[in-house]
Backbone bond lengths (Angstrom), bond angles and torsions (degrees), N, CA, C in turn:
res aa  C-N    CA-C-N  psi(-1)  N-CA   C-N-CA  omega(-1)  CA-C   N-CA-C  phi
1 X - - - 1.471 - - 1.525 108.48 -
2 X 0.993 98.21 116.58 1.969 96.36 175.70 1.632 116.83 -75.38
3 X 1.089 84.99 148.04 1.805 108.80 -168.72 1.777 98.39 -28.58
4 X 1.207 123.79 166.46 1.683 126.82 164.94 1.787 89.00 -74.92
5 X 1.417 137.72 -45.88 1.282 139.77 -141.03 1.563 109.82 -88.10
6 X 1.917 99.61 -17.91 1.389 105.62 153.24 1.535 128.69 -80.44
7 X 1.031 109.84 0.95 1.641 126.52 179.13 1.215 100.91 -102.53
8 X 1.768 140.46 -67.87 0.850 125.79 -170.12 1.467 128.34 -57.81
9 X 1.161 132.89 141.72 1.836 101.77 -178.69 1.994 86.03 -168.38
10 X 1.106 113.87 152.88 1.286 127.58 135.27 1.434 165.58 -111.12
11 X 1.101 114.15 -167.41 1.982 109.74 -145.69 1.304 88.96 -115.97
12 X 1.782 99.45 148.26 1.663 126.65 175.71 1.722 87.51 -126.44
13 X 1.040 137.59 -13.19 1.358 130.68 178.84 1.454 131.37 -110.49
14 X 1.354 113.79 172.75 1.635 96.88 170.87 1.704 88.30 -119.48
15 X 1.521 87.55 174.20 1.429 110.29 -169.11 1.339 122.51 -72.08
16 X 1.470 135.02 162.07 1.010 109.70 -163.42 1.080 110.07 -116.27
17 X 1.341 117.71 -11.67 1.692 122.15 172.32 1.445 123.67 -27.73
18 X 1.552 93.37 -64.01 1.185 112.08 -174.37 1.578 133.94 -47.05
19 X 1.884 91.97 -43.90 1.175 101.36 -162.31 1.360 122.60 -105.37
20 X 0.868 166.03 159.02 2.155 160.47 -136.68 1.730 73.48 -109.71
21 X 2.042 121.02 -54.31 1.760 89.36 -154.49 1.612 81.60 -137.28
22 X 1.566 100.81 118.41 1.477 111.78 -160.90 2.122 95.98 -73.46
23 X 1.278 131.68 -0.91 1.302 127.56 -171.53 1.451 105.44 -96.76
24 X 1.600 123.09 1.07 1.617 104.63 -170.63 1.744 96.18 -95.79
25 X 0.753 111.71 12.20 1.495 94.16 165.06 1.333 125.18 -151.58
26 X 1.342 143.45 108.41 1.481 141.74 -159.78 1.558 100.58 -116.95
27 X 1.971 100.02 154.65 1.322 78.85 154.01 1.534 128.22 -123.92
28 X 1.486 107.93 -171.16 1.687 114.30 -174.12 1.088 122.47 -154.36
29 X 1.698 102.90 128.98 1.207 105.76 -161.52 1.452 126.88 86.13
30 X 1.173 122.82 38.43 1.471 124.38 -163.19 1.653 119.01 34.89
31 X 1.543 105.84 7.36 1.677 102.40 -178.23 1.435 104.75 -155.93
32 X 1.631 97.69 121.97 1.736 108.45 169.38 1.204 125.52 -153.14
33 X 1.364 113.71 178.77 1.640 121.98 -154.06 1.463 92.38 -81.55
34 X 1.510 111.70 118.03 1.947 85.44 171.17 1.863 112.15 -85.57
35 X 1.288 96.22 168.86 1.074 121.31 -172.82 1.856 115.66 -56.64
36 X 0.924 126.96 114.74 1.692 130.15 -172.39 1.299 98.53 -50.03
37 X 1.331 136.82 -41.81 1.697 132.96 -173.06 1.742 84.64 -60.63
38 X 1.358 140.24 -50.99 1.584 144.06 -124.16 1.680 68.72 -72.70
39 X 1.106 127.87 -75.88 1.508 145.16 -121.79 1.394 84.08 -104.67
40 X 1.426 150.36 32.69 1.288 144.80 133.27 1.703 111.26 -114.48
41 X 1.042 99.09 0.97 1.661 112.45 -168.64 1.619 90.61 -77.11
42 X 2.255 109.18 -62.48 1.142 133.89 154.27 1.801 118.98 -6.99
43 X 1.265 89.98 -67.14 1.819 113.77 -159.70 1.575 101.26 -60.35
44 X 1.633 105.16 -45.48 1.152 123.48 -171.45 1.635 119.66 -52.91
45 X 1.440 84.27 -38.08 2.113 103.00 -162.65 1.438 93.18 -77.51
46 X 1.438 115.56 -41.92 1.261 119.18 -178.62 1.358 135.25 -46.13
47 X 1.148 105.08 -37.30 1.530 137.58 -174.46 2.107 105.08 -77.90
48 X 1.466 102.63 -13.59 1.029 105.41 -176.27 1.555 99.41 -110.58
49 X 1.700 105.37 86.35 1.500 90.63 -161.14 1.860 112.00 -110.94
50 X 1.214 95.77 12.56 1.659 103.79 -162.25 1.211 108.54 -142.14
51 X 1.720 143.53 104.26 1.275 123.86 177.47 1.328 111.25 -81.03
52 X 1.483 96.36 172.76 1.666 110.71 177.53 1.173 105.21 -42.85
53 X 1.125 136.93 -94.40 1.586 136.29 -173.70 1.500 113.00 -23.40
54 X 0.996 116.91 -38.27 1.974 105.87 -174.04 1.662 91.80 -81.01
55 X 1.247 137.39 -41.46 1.401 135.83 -173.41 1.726 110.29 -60.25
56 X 1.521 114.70 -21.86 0.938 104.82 -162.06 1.796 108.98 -100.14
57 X 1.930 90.37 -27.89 1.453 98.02 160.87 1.452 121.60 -69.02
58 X 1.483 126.40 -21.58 1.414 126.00 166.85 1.799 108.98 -54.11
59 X 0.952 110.23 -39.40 1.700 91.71 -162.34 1.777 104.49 -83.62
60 X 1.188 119.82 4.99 1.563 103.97 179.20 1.862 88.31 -129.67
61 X 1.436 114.47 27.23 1.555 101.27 164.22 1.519 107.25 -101.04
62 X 1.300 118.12 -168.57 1.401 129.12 -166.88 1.981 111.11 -154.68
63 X 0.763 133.30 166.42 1.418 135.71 177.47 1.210 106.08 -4.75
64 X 1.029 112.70 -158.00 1.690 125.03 -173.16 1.370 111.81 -1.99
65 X 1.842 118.77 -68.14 1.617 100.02 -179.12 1.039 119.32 -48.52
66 X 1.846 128.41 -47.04 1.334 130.84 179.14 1.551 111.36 -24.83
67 X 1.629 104.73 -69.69 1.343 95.87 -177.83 1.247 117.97 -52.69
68 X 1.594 134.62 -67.31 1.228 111.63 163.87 1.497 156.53 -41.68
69 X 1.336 103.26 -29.44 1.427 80.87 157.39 1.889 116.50 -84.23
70 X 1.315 118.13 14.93 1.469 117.15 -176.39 2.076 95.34 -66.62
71 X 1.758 95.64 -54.00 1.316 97.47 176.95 1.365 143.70 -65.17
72 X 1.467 102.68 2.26 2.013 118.27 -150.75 1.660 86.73 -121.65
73 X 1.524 107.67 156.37 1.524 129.84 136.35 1.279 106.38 -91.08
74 X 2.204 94.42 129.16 1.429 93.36 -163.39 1.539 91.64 -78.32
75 X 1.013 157.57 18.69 1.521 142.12 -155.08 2.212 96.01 -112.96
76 X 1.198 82.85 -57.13 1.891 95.74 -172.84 1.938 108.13 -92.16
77 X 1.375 130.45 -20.22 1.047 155.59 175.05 1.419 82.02 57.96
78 X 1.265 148.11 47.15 1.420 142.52 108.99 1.542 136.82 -39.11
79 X 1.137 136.34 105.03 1.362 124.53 -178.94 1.882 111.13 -25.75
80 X 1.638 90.48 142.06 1.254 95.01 -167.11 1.845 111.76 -105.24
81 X 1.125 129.82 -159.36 1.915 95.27 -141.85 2.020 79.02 -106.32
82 X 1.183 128.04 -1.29 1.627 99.45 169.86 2.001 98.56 -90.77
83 X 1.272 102.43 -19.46 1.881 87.55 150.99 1.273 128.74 -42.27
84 X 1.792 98.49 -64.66 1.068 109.75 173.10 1.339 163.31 -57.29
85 X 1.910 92.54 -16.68 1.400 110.95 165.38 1.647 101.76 -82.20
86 X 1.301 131.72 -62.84 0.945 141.13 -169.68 2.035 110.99 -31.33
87 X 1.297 92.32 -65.84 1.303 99.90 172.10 1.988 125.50 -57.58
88 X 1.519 95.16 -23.31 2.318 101.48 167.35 1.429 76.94 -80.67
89 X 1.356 149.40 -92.12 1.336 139.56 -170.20 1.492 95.18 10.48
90 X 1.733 105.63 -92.11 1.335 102.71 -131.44 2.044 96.52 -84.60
91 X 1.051 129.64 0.40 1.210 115.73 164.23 1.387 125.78 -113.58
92 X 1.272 100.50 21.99 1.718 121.54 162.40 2.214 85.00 -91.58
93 X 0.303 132.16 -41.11 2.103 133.36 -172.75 1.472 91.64 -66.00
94 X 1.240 97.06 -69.54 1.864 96.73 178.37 1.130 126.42 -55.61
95 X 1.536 146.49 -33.12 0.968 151.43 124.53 1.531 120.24 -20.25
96 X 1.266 108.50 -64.25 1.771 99.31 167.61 1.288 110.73 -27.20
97 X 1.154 94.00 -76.84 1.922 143.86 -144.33 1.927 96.63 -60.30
98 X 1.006 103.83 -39.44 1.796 103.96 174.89 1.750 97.69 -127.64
99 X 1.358 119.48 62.97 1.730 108.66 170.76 1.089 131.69 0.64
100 X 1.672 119.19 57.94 1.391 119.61 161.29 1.830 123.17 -140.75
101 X 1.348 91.61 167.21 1.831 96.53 -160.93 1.108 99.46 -46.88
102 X 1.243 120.51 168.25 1.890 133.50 138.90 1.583 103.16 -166.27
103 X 1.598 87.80 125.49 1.915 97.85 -177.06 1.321 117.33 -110.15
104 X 1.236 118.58 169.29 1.349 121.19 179.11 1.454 114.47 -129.44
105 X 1.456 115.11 130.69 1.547 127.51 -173.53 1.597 107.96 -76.97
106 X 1.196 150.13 156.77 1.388 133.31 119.10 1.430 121.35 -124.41
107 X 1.371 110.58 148.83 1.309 108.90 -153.32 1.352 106.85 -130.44
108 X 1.572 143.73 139.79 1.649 152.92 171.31 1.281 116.72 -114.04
109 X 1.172 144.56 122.51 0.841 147.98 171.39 1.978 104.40 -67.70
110 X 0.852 119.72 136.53 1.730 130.10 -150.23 1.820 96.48 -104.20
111 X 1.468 110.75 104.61 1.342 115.60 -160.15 1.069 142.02 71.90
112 X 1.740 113.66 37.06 1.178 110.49 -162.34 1.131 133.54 -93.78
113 X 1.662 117.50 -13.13 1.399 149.63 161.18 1.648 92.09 -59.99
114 X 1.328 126.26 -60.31 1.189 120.13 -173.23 1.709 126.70 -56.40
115 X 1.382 102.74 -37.28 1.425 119.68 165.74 1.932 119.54 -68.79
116 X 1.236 93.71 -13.21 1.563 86.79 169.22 1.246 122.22 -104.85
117 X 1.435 131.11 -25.39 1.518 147.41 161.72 1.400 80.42 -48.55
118 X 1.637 138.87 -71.72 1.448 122.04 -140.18 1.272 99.80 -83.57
119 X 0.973 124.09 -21.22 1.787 117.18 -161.45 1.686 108.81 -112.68
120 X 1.355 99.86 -47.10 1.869 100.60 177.71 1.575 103.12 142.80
121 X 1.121 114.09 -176.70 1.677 136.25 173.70 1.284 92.46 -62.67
122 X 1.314 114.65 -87.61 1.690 133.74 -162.92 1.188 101.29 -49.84
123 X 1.464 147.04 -32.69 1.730 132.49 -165.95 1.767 82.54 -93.30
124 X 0.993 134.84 -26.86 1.890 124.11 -177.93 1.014 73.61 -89.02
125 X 1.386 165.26 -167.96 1.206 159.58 -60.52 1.352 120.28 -40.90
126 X 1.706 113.36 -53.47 1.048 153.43 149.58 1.784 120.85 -20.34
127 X 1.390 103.76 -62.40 1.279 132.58 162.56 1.656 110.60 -47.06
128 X 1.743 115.94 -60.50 1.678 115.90 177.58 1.177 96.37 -62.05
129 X 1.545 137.69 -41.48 1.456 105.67 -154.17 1.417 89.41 -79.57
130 X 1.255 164.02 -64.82 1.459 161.16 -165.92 1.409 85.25 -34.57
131 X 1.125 127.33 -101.18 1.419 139.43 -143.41 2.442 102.64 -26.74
132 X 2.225 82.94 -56.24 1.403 88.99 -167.00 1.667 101.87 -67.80
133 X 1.437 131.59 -25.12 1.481 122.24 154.31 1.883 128.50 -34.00
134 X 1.548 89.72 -36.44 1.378 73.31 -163.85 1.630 111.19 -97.71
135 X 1.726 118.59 -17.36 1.112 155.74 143.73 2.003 103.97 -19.31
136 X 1.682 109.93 -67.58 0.975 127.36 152.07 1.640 136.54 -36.00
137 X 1.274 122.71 -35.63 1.377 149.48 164.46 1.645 115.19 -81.27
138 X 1.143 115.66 -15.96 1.128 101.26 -155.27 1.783 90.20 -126.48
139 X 1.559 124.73 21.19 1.428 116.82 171.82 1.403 85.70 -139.43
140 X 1.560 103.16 -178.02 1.402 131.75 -147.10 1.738 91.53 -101.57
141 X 0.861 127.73 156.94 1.662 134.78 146.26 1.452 142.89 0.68
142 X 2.214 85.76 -46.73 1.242 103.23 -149.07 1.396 88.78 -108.17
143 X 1.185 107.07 -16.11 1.581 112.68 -162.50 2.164 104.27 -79.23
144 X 1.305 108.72 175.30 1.450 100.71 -151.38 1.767 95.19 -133.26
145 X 1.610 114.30 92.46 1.612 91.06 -178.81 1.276 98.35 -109.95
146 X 1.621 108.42 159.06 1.615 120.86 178.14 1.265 105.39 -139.05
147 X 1.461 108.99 -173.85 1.684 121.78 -170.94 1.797 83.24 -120.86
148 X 0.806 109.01 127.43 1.475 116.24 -173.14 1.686 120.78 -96.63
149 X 1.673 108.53 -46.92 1.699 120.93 151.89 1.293 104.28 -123.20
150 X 1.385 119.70 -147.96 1.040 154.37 153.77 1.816 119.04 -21.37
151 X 1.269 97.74 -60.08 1.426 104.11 -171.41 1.995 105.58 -154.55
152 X 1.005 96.07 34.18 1.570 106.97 175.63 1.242 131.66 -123.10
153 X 1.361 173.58 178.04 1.182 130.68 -169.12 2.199 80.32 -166.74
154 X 1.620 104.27 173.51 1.301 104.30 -166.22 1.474 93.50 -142.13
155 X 1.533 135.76 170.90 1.109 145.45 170.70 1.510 122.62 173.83
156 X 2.253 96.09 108.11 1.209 99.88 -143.11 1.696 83.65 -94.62
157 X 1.621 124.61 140.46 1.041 134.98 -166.34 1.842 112.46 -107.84
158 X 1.129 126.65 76.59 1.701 120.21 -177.56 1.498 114.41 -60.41
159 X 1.672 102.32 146.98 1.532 96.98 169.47 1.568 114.75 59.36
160 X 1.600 113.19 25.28 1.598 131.11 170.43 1.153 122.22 -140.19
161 X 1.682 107.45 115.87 1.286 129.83 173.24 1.811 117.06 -50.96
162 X 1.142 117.79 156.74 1.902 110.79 165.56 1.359 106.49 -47.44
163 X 1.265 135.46 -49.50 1.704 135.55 -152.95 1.501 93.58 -83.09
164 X 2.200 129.97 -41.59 1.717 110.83 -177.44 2.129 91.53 -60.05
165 X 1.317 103.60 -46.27 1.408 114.63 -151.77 1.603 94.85 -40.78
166 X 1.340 119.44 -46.88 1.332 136.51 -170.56 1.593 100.05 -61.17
167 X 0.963 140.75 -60.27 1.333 137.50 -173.74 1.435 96.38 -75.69
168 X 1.214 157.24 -17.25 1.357 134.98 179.32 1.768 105.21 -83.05
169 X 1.626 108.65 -13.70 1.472 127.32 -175.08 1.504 97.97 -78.90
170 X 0.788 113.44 -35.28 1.734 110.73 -158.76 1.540 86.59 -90.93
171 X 1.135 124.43 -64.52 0.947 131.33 -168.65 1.925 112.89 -46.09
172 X 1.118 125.93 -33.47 1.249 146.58 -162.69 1.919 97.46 -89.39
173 X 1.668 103.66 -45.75 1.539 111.59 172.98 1.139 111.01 -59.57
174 X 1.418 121.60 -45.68 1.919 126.02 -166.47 1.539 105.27 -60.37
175 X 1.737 100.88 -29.94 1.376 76.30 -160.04 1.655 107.81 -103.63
176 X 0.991 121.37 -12.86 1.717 135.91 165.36 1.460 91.93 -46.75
177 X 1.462 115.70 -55.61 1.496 101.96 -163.18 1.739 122.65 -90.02
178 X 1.644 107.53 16.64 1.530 114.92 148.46 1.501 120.45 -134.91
179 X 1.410 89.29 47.85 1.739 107.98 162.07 1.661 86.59 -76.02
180 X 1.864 109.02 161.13 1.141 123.69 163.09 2.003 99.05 -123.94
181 X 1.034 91.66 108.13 1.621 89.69 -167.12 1.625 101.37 -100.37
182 X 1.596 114.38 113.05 1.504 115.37 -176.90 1.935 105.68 -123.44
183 X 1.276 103.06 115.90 1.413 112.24 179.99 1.626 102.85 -132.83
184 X 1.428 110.86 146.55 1.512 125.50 160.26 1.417 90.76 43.87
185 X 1.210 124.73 67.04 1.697 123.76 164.80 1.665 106.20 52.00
186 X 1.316 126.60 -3.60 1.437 125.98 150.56 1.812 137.02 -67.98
187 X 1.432 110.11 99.82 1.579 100.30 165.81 1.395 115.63 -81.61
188 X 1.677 121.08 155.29 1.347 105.87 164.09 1.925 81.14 -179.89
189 X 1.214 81.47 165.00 1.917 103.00 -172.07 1.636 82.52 -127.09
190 X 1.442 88.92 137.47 2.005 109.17 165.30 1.475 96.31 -109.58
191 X 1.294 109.89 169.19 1.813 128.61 155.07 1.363 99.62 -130.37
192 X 1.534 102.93 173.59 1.330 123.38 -172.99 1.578 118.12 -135.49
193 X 1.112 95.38 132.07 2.004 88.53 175.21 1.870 90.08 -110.46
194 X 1.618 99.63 151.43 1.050 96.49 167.28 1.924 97.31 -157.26
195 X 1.283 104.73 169.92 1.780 144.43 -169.54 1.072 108.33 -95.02
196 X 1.493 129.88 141.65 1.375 117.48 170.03 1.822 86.16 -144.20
197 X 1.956 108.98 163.04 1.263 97.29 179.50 1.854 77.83 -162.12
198 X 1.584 101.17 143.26 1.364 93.21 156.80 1.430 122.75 -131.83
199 X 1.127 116.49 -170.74 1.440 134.44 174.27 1.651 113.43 -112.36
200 X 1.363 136.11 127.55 1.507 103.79 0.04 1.633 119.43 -100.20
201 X 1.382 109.01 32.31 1.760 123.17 -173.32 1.336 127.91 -63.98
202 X 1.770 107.94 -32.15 1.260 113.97 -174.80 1.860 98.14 -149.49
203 X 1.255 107.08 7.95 1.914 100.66 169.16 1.409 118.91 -158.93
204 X 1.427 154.20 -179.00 1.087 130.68 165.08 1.952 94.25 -135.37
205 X 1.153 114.04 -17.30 1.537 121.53 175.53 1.453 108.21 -101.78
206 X 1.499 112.91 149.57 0.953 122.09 -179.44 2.136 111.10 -54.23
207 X 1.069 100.76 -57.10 1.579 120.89 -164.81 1.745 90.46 -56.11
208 X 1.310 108.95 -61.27 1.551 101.86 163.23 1.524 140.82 -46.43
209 X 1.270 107.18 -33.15 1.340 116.26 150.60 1.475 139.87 -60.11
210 X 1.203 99.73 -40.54 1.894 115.76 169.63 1.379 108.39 -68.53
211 X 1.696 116.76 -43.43 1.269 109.31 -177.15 1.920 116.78 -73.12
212 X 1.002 96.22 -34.52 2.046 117.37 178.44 1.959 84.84 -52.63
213 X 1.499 118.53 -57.56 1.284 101.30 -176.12 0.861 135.12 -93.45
214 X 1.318 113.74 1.16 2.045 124.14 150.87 1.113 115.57 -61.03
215 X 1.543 113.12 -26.15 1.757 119.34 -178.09 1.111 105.24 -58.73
216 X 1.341 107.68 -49.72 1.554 127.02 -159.64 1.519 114.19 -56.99
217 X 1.352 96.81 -58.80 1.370 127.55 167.36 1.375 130.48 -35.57
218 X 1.597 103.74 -34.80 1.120 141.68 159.91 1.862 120.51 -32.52
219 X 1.407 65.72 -88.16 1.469 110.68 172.91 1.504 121.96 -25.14
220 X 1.634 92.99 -58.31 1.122 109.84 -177.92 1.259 132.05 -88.75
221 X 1.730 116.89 -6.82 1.145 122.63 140.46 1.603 130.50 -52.76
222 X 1.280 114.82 -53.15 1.206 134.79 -155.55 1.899 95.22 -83.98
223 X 1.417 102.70 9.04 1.617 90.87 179.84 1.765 97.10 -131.21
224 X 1.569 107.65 22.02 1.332 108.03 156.23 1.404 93.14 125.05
225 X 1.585 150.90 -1.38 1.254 143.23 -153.44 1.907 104.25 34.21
226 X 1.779 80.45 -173.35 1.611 82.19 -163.05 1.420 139.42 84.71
227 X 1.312 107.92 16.44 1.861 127.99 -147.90 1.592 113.99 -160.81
228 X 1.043 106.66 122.00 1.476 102.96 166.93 1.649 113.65 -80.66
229 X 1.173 111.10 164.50 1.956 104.96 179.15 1.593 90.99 -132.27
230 X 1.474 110.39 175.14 1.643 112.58 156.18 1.748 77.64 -141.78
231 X 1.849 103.21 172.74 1.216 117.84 -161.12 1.972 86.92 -101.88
């Protein structure tokens, strides 16, 4: 098992997903302007705040579930990511408002497009709910996890510095990667790379924050998955 200190690591770059030419913008000095594509990349994901399945369970719910599933992904029943902005919203204010940390995780499951071509819909389906199970187990009460797109996942951390944020990361990696995940006569183990970013260390806005931990996230793909990063 490699060290936690080989997992943890940080970024001189931005990510490349986002951007058509990942070299026009670096940073310096532990602090920089991000990139206008970064923070429309952000805006964009955001806007994608409800999948098909919870939309479709909305129209035959009624009171109480309604609201709940308004807040949930029906697939992982994790808050779903216009939860999820809403909620960095309001403890990015609180954070101001009483000077203290609160970070945000993001997390990929490492091949996961690849794991569904080989295996099917239903074993990746299969796959989020494990992952968001154990995701679930592995924070506090207070803490806030969601499914953020498709296959990406978020976890907003209160009253946590980068270095707790960092150990709830590692900690969250160890154990994804001794899940025994058995579906439809399929075994198989996933890993996870994931991003971490906090407030007020590396953002002071929410949208800036998501993007600082997409960087990360980034990052930590592109250096083999399997790894947590901070920016």
């Amino acid at each position: 098992m490699v060290g936690m200190q080989d997992h943890i690591c940080s970024s001189t770059c931005m990510f490349c997903r986002v951007l058509d030419n990942p070299q026009r913008t670096k940073l310096t000095g532990g602090r920089s302007t991000l990139d206008n594509q970064v923070l429309e990349r952000v805006k964009e994901l955001e806007q994608r705040s409800i999948l098909s399945g919870t939309q479709a369970s909305l129209t035959s719910a009624k009171g109480e579930e309604l609201e709940r599933l308004a807040l949930l992904d029906s697939l992982t029943e994790l808050y779903n990511s216009r939860t999820l902005i809403k909620e960095l919203k309001d403890e990015l204010k609180r954070a101001k408002r009483y000077k203290r940390p609160v970070s945000l995780i993001m997390l990929s499951i490492d091949g996961f497009k690849e794991h569904s071509r080989q295996y099917g819909a239903l074993t990746a389906d299969a796959v989020l709910k494990v992952v968001a199970n154990v995701m679930r187990s592995c924070v506090r009460d207070v803490d806030i996890p969601a499914r953020y797109s498709a296959d990406d996942f978020a976890i907003i951390l209160p009253e946590t510095n980068a270095s707790g944020a960092a150990i709830v990361a590692e900690r969250i990696r160890q154990r994804i990667g001794t899940q025994a995940i058995t579906h439809n006569w399929h075994n198989l183990k996933v890993t996870a790379s994931i991003g971490l970013a906090s407030f007020p260390a590396h953002a002071r806005e929410h949208d800036e924050l998501i993007a600082r931990a997409i960087q990360a996230l980034e990052l930590a793909v592109q250096r083999g998955g399997d790894r947590a990063c901070t920016v």
